[in-house]
C-alpha positions, 0 to 999 in steps of 0.5 A: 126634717131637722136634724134633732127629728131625725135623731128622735125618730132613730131612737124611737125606732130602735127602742121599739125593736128593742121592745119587740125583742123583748117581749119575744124572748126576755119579758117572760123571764121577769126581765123589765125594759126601760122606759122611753120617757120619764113622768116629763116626757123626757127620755130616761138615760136608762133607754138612752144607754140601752139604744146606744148599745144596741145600734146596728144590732146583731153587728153591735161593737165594743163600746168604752165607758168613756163613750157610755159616760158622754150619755150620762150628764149630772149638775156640777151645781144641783141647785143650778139648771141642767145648762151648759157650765153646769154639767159633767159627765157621769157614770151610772156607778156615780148615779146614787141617791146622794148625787145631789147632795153635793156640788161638783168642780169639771173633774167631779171632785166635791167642792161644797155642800148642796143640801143643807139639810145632809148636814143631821147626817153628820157626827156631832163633833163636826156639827158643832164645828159647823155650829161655830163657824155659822154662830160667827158669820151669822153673829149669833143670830138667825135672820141677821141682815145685811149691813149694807141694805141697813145702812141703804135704808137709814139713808133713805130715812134719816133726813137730818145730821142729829136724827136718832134711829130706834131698833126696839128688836136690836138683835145682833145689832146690825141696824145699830151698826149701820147707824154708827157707820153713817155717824148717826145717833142711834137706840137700840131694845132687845130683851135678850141679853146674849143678842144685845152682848153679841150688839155690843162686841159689834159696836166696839169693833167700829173704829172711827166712832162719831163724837155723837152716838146712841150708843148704851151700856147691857143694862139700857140697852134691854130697858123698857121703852118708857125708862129709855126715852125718860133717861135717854134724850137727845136734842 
């Protein structure tokens, strides 16, 4: 026998003397004993501290809450799996409902946010701090996409030095972007003026701008496709 089912069969013992105590003397009082297991068949850290107290029962010692504390694991990373590098201790006091929340350095300090959406619980002065930090990073723009994998795919695409890359939903402009950091032309179409504003501050930050490039003005930028090609053409 291992010794992992020596330590399980230990416990499954001293649970059921708890129980059977229990049952003789305390179940009759509304006193209600921890479960063994868990809907996953996992064994509760309730019942875990509740064997580990009752050891070598009725000659029991003193034990510390730095010993009780070694039972208890909780994510440094909620996101992440219960796996070494990702757990520390926790005591049943910290065993609240917005443990998971939060992530946790190895001496249980708060370091980062978890659950995105903790942040409704917030007071409006701090969303709207959080607000223009994101507006910032994300250019204004909700699914805004990497530059890199951009310029990536415009590789992939654009087999000839003059070949044009058309975006007719431009956004932020990061595909236009892209395009400038490669030297090609590009044409860029979006119906909202803010995003094509945002594209165009993008732009203007780029320095060594190719000699040939698709940039536009606010105003073409928006126009339909049929005005574009008509005033627009490229060799």
């Amino acid at each position: 026998m291992n010794d992992n089912k020596k330590i399980f069969n230990k416990i499954k013992e001293q649970h059921n003397l708890i129980k059977a105590y229990h049952n003789k003397y305390l179940k009759k009082y509304g006193v209600v004993l921890p479960k063994l297991y868990d809907k996953d068949k996992k064994i509760t850290k309730n019942a875990l501290v509740l064997i580990f107290l009752s050891l070598g029962y009725p000659n029991t010692r003193r034990v510390s809450k730095t010993e009780l504390t070694k039972l208890q694991k909780a994510h440094k990373d909620p996101n992440k799996p219960l796996i070494a590098g990702n757990i520390i201790p926790q005591c049943q006091k910290c065993n609240r409902g917005d443990r998971n929340r939060w992530v946790y350095d190895d001496k249980g300090r708060v370091i980062k946010l978890a659950k995105a959406s903790f942040v409704k619980n917030f007071d409006q002065e701090v969303r709207w701090r959080i607000y223009r930090i994101l507006y910032k990073e994300f250019n204004g723009h909700k699914t805004v996409k990497p530059v890199e994998i951009c310029e990536q795919i415009l590789k992939l695409s654009a087999f000839y030095k003059n070949a044009v890359v058309l975006d007719p939903f431009i956004g932020s402009g990061t595909t236009a972007v892209a395009a400038k950091n490669l030297g090609l032309n590009y044409i860029g179409i979006d119906i909202n003026p803010e995003y094509v504003d945002i594209a165009l501050r993008r732009l203007g930050k780029i320095k060594n701008i190719p000699k040939k490039t698709g940039a536009k003005t606010k105003e073409s930028s928006i126009a339909t496709q049929e005005n574009l090609f008509k005033n627009y053409a490229y060799d």
